[in-house]
C-alpha positions as CSV (number, residue, x, y, z in Angstrom):
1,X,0.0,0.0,0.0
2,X,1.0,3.5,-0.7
3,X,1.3,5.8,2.1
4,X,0.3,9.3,2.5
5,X,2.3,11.9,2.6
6,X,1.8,14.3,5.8
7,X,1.3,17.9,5.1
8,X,3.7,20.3,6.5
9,X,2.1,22.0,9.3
10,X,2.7,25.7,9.2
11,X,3.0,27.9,12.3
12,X,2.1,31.5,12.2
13,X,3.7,33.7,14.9
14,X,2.6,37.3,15.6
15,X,5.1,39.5,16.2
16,X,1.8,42.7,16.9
17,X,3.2,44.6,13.9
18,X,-0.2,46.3,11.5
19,X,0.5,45.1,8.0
20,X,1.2,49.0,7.3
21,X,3.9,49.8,9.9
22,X,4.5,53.5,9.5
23,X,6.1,53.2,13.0
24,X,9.5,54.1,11.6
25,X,8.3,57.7,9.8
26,X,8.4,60.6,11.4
27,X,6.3,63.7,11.9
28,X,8.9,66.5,9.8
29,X,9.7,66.1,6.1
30,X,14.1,65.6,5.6
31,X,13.6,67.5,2.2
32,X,12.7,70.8,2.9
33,X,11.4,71.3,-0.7
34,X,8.8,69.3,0.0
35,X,5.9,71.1,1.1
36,X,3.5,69.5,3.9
37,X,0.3,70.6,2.6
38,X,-1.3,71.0,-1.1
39,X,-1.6,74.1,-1.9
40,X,-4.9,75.3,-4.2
41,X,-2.6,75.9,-7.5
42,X,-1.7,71.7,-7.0
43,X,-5.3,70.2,-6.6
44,X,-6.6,72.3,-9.1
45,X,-4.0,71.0,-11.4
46,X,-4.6,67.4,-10.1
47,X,-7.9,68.0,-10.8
48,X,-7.7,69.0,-14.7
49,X,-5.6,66.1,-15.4
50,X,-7.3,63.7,-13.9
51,X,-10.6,65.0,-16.0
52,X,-8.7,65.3,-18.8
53,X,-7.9,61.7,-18.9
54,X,-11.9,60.7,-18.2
55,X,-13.0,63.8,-20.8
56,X,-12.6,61.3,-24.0
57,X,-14.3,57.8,-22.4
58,X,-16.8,60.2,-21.0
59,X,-17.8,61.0,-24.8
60,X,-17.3,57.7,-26.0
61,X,-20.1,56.1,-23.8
62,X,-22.3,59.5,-23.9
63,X,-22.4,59.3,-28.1
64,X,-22.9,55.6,-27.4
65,X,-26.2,55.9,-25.1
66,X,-27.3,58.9,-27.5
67,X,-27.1,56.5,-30.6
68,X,-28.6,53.7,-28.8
69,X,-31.8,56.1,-27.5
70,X,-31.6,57.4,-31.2
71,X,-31.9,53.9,-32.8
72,X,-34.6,52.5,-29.9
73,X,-36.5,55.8,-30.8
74,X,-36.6,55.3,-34.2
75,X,-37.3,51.5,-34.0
76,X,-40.4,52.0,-31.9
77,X,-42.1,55.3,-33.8
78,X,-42.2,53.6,-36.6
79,X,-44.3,50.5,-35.4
């Protein structure tokens, strides 16, 4: 007869650490370019790029719902 083969059994050991340990970071920046806050001239610009890059999908599925109510309209006025 063949015998099984055991599993390994694994053992987990908690060390209390988050799985995001930001423990070694501290409050003041090293760079002092580096401003703490956004200032409003930043998030608008994050803003505008980040709707630029929706802008064209945006019209792609806008035209497509427009041509699709266009063609269902059509379709069903002339029954």
């Amino acid at each position: 007869m063949r015998e099984k083969k055991k599993k390994e059994k694994i053992t987990y050991i908690d060390d209390g650490s988050t799985i995001a340990d930001m423990s070694g970071l501290s409050g003041k920046p090293e760079n002092k370019d580096i401003r703490p806050y956004a200032g409003f001239r930043d998030i608008w610009r994050t803003y505008w790029l980040a709707t630029k890059m929706m802008l064209v999908p945006t019209l792609i599925a806008v035209g497509f719902l427009m041509s699709l109510f266009f063609i269902m309209t059509f379709l069903f006025s002339v029954a």
